[in-house]
KEKOL-528139 format. One record per residue (C-alpha): residue number from 1; residue in three letters; x, y, z. Coordinates in steps of 0.02 Angstrom, whole numbers, plus 50000, padded with zeros to 5 digits. Example, Ala and Ser with C-alpha at 12.3 -4.5 7.8 and 13.67 -1.06 7.14 Angstrom:
2
@pos=1; code=ALA; c1=50615; c2=49775; c3=50390 $
@pos=2; code=SER; c1=50684; c2=49947; c3=50357 $
This chain:
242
@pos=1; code=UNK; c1=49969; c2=50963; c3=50655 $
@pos=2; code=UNK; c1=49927; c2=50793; c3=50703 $
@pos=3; code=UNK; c1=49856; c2=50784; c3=50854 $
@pos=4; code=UNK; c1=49911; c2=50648; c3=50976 $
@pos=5; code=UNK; c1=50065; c2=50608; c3=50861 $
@pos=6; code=UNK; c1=50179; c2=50609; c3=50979 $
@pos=7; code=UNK; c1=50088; c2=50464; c3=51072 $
@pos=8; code=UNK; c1=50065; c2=50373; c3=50911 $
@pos=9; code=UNK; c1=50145; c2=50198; c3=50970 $
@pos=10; code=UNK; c1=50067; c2=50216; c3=51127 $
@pos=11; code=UNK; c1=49889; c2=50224; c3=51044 $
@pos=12; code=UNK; c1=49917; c2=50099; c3=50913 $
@pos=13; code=UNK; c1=49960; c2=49955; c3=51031 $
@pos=14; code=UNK; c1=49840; c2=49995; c3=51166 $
@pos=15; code=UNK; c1=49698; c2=50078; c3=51079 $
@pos=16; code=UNK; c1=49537; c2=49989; c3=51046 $
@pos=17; code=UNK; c1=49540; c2=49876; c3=50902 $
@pos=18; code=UNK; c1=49378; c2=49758; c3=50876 $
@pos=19; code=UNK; c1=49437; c2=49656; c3=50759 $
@pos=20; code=UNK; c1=49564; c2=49483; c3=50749 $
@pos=21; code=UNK; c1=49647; c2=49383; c3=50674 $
@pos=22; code=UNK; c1=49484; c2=49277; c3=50623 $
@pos=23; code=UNK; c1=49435; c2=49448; c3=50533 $
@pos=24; code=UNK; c1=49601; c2=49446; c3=50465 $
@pos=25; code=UNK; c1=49623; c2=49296; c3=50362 $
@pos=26; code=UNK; c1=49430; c2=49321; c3=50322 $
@pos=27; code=UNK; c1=49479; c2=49486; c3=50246 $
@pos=28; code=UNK; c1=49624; c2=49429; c3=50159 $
@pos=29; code=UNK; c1=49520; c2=49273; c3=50071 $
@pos=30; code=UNK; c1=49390; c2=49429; c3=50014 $
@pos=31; code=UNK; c1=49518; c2=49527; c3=49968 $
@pos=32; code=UNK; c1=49592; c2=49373; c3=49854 $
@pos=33; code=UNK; c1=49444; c2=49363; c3=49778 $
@pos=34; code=UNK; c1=49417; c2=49533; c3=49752 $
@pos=35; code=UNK; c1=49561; c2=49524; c3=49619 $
@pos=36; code=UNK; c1=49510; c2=49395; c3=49544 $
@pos=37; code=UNK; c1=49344; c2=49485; c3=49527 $
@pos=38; code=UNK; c1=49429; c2=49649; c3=49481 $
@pos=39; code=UNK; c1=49540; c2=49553; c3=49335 $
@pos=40; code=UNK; c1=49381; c2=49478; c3=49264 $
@pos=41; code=UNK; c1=49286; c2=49678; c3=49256 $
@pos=42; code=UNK; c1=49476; c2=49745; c3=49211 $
@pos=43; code=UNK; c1=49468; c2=49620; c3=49039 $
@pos=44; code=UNK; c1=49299; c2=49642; c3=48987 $
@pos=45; code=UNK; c1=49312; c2=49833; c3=49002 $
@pos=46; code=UNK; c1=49485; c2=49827; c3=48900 $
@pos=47; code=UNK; c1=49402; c2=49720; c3=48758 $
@pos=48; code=UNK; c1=49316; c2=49909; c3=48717 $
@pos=49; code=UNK; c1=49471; c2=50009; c3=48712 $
@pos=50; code=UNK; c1=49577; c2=49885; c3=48603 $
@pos=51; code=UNK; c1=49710; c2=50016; c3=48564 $
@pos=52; code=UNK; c1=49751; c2=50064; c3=48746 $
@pos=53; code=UNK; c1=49699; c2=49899; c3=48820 $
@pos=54; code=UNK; c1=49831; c2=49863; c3=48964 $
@pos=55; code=UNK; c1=49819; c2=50047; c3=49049 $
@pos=56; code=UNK; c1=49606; c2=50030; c3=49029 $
@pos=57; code=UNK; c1=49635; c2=49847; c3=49130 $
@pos=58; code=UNK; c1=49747; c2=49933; c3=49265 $
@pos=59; code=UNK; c1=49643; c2=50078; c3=49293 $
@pos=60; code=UNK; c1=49485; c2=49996; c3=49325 $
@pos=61; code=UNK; c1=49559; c2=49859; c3=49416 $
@pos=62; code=UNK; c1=49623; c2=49979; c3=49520 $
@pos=63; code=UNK; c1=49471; c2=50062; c3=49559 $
@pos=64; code=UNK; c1=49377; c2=49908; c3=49568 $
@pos=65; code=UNK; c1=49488; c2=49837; c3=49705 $
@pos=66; code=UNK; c1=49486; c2=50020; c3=49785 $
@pos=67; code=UNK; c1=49299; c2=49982; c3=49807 $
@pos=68; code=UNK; c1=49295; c2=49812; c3=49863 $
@pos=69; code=UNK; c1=49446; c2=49846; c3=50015 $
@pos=70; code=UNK; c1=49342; c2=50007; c3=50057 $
@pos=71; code=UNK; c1=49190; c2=49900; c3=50076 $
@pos=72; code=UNK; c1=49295; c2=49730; c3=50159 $
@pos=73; code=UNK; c1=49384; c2=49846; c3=50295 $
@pos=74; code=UNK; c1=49214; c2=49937; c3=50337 $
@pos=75; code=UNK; c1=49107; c2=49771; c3=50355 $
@pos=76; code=UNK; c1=49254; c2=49670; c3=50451 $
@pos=77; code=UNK; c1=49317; c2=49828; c3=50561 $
@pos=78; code=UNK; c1=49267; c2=49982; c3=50562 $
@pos=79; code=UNK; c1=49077; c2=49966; c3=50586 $
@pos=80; code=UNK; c1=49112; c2=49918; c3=50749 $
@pos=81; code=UNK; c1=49204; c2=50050; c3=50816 $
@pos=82; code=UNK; c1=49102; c2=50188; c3=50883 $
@pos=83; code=UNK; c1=49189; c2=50334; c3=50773 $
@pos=84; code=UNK; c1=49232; c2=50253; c3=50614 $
@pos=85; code=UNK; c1=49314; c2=50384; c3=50530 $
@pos=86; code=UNK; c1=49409; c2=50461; c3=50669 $
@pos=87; code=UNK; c1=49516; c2=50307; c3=50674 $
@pos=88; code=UNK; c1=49602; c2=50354; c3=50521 $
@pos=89; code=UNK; c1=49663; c2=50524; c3=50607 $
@pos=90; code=UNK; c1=49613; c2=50593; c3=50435 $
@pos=91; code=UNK; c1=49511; c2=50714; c3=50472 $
@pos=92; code=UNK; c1=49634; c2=50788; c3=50618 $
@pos=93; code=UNK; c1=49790; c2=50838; c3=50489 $
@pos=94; code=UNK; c1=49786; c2=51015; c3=50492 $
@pos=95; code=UNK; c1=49987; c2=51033; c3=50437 $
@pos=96; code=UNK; c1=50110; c2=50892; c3=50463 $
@pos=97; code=UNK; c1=50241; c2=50913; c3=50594 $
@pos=98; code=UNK; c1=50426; c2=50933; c3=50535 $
@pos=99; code=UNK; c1=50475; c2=50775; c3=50632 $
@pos=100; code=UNK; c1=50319; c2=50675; c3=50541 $
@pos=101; code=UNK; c1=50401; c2=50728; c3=50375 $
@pos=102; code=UNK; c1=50567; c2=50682; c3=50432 $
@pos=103; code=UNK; c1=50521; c2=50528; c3=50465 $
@pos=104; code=UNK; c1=50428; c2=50507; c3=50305 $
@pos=105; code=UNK; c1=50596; c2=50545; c3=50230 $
@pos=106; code=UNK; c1=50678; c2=50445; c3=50332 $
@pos=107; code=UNK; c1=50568; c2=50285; c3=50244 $
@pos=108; code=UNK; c1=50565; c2=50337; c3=50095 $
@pos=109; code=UNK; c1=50737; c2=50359; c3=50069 $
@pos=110; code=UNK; c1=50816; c2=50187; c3=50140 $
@pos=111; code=UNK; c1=50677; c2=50092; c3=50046 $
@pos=112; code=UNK; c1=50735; c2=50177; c3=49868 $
@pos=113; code=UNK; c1=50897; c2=50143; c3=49925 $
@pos=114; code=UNK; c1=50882; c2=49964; c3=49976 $
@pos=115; code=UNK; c1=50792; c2=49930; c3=49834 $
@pos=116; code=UNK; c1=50921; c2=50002; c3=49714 $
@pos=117; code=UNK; c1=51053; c2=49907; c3=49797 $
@pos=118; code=UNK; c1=50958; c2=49737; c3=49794 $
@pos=119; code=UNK; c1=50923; c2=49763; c3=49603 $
@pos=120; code=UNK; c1=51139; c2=49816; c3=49561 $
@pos=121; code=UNK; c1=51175; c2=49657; c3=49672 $
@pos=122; code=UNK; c1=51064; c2=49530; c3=49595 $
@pos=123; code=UNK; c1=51112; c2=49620; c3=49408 $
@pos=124; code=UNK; c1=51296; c2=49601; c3=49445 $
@pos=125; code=UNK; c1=51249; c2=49391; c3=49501 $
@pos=126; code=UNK; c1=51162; c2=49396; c3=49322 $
@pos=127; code=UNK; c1=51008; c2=49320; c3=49430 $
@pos=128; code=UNK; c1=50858; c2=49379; c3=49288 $
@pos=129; code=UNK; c1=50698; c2=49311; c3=49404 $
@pos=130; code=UNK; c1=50749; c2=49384; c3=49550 $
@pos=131; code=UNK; c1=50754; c2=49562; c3=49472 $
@pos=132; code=UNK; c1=50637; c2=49685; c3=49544 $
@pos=133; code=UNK; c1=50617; c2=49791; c3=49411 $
@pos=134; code=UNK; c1=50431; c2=49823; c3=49380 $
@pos=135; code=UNK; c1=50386; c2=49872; c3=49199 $
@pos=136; code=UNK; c1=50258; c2=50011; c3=49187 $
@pos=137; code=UNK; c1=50265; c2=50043; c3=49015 $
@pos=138; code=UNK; c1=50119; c2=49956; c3=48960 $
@pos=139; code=UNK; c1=49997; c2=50014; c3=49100 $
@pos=140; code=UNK; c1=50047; c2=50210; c3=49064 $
@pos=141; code=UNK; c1=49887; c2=50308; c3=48942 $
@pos=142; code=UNK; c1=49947; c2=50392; c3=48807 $
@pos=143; code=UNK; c1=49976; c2=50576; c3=48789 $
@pos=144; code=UNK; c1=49881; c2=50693; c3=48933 $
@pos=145; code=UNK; c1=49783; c2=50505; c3=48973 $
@pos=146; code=UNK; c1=49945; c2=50468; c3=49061 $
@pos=147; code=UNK; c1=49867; c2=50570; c3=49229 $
@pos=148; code=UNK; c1=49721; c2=50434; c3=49238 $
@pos=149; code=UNK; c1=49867; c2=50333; c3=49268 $
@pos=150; code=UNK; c1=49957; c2=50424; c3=49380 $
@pos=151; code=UNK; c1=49783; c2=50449; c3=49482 $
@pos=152; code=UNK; c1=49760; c2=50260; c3=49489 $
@pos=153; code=UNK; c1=49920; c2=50200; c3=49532 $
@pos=154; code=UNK; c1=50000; c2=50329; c3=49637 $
@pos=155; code=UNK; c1=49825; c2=50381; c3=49741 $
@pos=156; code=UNK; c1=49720; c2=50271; c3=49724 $
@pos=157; code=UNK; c1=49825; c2=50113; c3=49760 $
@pos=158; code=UNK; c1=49935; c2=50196; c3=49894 $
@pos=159; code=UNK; c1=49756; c2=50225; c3=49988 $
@pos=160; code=UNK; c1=49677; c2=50089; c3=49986 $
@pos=161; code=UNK; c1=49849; c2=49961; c3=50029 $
@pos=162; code=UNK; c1=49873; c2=50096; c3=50179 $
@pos=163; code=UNK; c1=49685; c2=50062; c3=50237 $
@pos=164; code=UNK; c1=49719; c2=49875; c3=50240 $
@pos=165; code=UNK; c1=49898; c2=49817; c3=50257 $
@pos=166; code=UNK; c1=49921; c2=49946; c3=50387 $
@pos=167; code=UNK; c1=49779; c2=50010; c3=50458 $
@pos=168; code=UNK; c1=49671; c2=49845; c3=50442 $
@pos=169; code=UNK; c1=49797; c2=49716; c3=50450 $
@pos=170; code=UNK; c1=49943; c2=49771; c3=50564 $
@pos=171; code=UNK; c1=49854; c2=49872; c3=50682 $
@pos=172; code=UNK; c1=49755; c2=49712; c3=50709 $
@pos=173; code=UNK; c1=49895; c2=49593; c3=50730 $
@pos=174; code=UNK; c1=49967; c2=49695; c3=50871 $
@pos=175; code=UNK; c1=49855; c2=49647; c3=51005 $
@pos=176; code=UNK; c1=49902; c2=49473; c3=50972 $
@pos=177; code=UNK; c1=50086; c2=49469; c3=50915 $
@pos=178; code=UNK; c1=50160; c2=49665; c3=50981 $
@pos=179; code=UNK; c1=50218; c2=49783; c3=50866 $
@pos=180; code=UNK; c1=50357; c2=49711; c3=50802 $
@pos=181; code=UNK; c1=50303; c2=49516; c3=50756 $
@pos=182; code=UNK; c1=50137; c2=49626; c3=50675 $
@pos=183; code=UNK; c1=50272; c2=49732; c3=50567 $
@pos=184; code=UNK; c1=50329; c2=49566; c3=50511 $
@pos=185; code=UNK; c1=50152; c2=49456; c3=50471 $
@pos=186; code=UNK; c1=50090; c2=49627; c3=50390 $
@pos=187; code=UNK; c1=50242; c2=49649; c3=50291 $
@pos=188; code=UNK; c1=50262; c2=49452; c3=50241 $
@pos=189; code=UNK; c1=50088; c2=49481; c3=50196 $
@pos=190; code=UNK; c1=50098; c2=49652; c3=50080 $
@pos=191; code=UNK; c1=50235; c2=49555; c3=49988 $
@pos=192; code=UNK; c1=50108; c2=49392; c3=49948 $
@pos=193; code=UNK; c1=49993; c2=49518; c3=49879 $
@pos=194; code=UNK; c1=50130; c2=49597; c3=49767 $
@pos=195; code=UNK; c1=50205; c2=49408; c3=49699 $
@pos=196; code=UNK; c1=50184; c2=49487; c3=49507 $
@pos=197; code=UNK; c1=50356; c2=49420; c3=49502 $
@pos=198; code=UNK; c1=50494; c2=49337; c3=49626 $
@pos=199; code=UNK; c1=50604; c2=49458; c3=49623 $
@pos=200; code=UNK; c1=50490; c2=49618; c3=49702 $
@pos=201; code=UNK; c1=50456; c2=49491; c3=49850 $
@pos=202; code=UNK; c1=50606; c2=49560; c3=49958 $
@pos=203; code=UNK; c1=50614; c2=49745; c3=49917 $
@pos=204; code=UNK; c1=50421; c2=49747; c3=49954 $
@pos=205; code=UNK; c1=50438; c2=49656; c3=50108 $
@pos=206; code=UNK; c1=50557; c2=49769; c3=50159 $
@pos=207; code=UNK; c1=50455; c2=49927; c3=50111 $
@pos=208; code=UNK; c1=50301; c2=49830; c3=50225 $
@pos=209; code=UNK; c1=50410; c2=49839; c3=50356 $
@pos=210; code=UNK; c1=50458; c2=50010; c3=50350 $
@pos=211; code=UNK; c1=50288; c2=50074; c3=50309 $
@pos=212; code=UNK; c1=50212; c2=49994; c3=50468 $
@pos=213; code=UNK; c1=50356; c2=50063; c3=50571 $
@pos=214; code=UNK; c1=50301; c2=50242; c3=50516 $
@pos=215; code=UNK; c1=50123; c2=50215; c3=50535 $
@pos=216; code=UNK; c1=50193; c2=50150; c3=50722 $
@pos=217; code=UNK; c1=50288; c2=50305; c3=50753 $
@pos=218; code=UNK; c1=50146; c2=50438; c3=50690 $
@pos=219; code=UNK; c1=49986; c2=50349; c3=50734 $
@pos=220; code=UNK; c1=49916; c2=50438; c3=50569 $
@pos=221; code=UNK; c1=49882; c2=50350; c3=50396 $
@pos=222; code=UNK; c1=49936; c2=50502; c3=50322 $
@pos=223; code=UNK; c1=50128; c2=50453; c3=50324 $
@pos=224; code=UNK; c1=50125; c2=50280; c3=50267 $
@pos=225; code=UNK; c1=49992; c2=50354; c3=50121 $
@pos=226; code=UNK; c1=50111; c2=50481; c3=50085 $
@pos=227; code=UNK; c1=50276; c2=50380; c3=50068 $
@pos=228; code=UNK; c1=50179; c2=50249; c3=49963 $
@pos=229; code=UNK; c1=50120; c2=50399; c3=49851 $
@pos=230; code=UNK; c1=50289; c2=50460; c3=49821 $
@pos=231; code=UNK; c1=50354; c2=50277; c3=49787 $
@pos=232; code=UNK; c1=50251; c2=50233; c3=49659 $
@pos=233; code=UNK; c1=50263; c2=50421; c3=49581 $
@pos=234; code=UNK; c1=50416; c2=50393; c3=49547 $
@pos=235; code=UNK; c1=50427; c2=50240; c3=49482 $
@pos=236; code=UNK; c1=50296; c2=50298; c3=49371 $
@pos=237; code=UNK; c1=50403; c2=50464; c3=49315 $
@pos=238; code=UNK; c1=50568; c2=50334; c3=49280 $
@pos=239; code=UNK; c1=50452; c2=50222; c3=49151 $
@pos=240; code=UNK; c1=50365; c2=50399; c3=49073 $
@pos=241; code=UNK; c1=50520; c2=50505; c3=49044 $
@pos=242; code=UNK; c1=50652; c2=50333; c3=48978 $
């Protein structure tokens, strides 16, 4: 259960948030950085595992940004508030609610969809840059080394975007623009992050959007983690098993 989820809206636009926009676009320039930083450790520690060199620069990118967001969202918000970790709702989850799973459905399913329909539509215009197909091939370890993948990309990652596009950055917006203009910035904002190619910009977007509406609706992390898990597991399972 999830306690207060029924209230969930009702907590996220009125509940005590103590930091801004200032904190905001101070996060997101650390957070820039951070992947610049992260690229830079990702390269050097590939140069020692020549044969496998692409999944090695994922995988500790990954964890390297997964340390620097942890650290950026502590510093800018949550060492303010006076029970850090109980903002999350983490701790509270003893057993999701059938209507929180529903709704987690209820995401996941429309942004496969959309996605699907975006990638037949710009295939049939023969429109090659704006395809949003995301090759995973070379990022995926070898044999059982193919978890450490799955571990980086589809727990890892999900986490630690939830903690700041969501959590960090929409929750913040919303004492400033509502709700519904923060679904937007924060979703406008997820897709900058994501620019690996022009073509993911709008099916991202869209996912940002629908992600912040569920964190919205539950008031828990938990969903928008768990919908962001099972995105990129999949997409993980089509590139392994072609």
């Amino acid at each position: 259960m999830i306690n207060g989820e029924s209230s969930g809206r009702f907590d996220l636009c009125t509940g005590s948030v103590t930091w801004g926009v200032k904190h905001i676009i101070i996060g997101i320039l650390l957070v820039t950085l951070s992947l610049f930083s992260a690229a830079a450790v990702a390269l050097v520690a590939s140069e020692l595992f020549l044969e496998q060199k692409d999944a090695v620069k994922t995988w500790v990118s990954v964890h390297v940004m997964g340390i620097a967001i942890v650290a950026i969202v502590w510093c800018l918000g949550l060492r303010h508030t006076r029970l850090p970790f109980a903002e999350f709702r983490l701790s509270q989850v003893k057993g999701p609610r059938i209507r929180t799973v529903l709704l987690m459905f209820a995401v996941l399913a429309p942004s496969l969809v959309i996605t699907s329909i975006y990638s037949a539509i710009v295939e049939w215009l023969a429109i090659d840059k704006l395809s949003p197909v995301i090759d995973y091939s070379d990022m995926l370890f070898d044999g059982v080394g193919v978890l450490l993948t799955f571990q980086a990309v589809a727990l890892i990652t999900p986490f630690y975007e939830e903690l700041f596009f969501r959590w960090f950055v929409f929750r913040g917006l919303i004492p400033k623009v509502g709700p519904y203009g923060s679904m937007v910035f924060s979703a406008a904002i997820f897709s900058g992050f994501h620019i690996s190619s022009l073509g993911v910009l709008i099916p991202i977007f869209i996912t940002g959007l629908l992600l912040a509406w569920l964190y919205w609706r539950t008031g828990s992390l938990w969903a928008s983690i768990g919908v962001h898990v099972g995105q990129n597991t999949l997409a993980l399972l089509t590139t392994a098993l072609m």
